[in-house]
N, C-alpha and C positions, 0 to 999 in steps of 0.2 A: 480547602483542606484536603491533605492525599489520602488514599484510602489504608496505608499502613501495609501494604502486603510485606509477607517475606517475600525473599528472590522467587522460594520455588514458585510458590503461590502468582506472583508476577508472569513467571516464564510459561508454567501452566495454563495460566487462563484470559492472555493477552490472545483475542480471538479476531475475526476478520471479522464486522460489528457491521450489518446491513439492516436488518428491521428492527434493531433497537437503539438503533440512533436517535436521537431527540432534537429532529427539527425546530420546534416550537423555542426551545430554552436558548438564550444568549451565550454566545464566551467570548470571554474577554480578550481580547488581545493579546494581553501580558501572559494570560498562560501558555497560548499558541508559543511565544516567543521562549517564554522557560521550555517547555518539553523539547526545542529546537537548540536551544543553548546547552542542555542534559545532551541530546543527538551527536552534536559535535563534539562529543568526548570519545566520540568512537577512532579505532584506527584509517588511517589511509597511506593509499601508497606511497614510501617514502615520506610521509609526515606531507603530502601533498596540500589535503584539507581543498582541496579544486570544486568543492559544491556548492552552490547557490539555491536557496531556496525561494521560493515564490509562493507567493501566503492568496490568494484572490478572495477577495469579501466583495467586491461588485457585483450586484446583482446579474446585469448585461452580459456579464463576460464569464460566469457563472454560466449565465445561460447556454451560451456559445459552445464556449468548452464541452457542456455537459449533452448539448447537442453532438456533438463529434461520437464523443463515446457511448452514444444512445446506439446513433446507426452503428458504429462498428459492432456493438455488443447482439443487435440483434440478428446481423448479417453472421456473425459471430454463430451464436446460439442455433442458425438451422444445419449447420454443420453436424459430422456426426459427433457424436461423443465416448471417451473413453470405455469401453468393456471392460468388466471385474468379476471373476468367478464369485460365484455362489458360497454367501458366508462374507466376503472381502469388505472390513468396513468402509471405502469408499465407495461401496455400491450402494448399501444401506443409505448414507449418508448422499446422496446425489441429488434425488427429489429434493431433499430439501437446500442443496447449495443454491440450484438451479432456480429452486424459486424465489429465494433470498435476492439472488444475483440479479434477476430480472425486476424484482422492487427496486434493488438502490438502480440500476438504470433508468426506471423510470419517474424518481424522486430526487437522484442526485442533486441536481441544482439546488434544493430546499436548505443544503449543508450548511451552517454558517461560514465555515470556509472551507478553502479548496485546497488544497499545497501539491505542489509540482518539484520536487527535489531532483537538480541538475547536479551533472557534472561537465568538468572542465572536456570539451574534445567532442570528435567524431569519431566513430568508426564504420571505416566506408567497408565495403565489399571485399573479401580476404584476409581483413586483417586477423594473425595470429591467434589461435587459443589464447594463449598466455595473456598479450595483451588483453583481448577482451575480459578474461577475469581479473587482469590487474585493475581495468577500468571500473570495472563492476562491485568489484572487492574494495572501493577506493570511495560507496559510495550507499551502497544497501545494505553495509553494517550500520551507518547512520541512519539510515531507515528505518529500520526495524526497533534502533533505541529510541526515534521520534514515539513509534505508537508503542511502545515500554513505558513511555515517560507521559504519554496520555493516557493508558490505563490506570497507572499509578495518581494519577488524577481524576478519576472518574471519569475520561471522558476516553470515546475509541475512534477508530478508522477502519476501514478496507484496505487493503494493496491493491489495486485494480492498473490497467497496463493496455485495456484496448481504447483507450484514446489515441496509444501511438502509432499506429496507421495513419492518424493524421497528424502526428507530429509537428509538420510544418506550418501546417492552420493554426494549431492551438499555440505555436511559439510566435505566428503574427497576432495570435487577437491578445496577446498578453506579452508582447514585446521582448521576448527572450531572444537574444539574437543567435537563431537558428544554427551556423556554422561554426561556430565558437562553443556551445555548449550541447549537453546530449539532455535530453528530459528523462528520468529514473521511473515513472510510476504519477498516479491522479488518487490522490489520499483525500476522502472527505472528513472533516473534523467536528463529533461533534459531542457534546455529551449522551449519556447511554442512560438507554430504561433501565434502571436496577443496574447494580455493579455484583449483581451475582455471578458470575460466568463461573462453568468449572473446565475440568480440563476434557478437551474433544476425544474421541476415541481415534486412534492411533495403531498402525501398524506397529507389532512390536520389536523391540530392538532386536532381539534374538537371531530375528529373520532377515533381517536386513546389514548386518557386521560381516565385512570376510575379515577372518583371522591370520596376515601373513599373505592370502594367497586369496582369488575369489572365488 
């Protein structure tokens, strides 16, 4: 049963869900596939619709995957990190991204599933602005409606993205044929501790609008 939100409610509190993911609890299939059928009501370039998803419940290949995105993420993390004056709610909020971010790497496989949202094409080196957002624009609207339509159902994900440094590994151990399609993102799906989330603190609009001019 869905949780009833309104839209705002929805758009508000649809959060990036790492330590209260609920390993332990089953989902079913059928829902994975509803929140992904809700997904592809989103727009694409030209009514393109070029995306393919990839759902992985294999233990193995779970594993594999979430080995790639282990080492990137920690290779990742000794990097330096963003600076934010004093006051900046992204500075507040960091500790705690950071350590969120470093659990789901080191639990991720536990996910019941995995989903890997492709689009049709490559884009090699140079290719245009424009293209790149049309490709992109053609495929992380439907993203974003997938974990819309899993909160909406009790259950969340992460957007997470440092798998793709190894892109080509993770499209051999799960059979995507590498030059024909791009991989979007590694989404874990699962049900959530409590459906309480409220809205994150946010820079405000105010600050961030030019008017006409920037």
């Amino acid at each position: 049963m869905g949780l009833n939100l309104s839209a705002e409610e929805l758009l508000t509190t649809t959060r990036s869900v790492r330590k209260r993911l609920d390993f332990d609890r089953p989902v079913d299939r059928s829902i994975v596939v509803e929140c992904i059928d809700l997904a592809l009501q989103a727009p694409s370039g030209s009514n393109s619709q070029g995306w393919q998803w990839v759902v992985v419940e294999d233990q193995a290949k779970k594993d594999a995957i979430c080995a790639l995105y282990a080492s990137n993420y920690f290779a990742y993390s000794k990097g330096p990190r963003p600076e934010y004056g004093e006051g900046d709610v992204r500075r507040e909020s960091m500790p705690k991204v950071v350590d969120s971010a470093t659990y789901l790497a080191e639990n991720f496989s536990k996910a019941p599933f995995l989903v890997i949202p492709c689009i049709a094409g490559r884009m090699g080196e140079g290719v245009p602005s424009a293209a790149q957002a049309g490709t992109w624009g053609s495929i992380l609207p439907a993203v974003w409606s997938f974990m819309l339509a899993l909160r909406s159902q009790g259950l969340g994900s992460a957007w997470t993205t440092l798998h793709l440094p190894s892109e080509a590994e993770a499209a051999e151990i799960i059979g995507i044929p590498y030059d024909d399609y791009t991989q979007a993102g590694l989404f874990p799906v699962a049900y959530t501790k409590g459906t309480d989330f409220k809205p994150a603190k946010r820079l405000p609009a105010k600050d961030l609008i030019h008017w006409d001019t920037w």
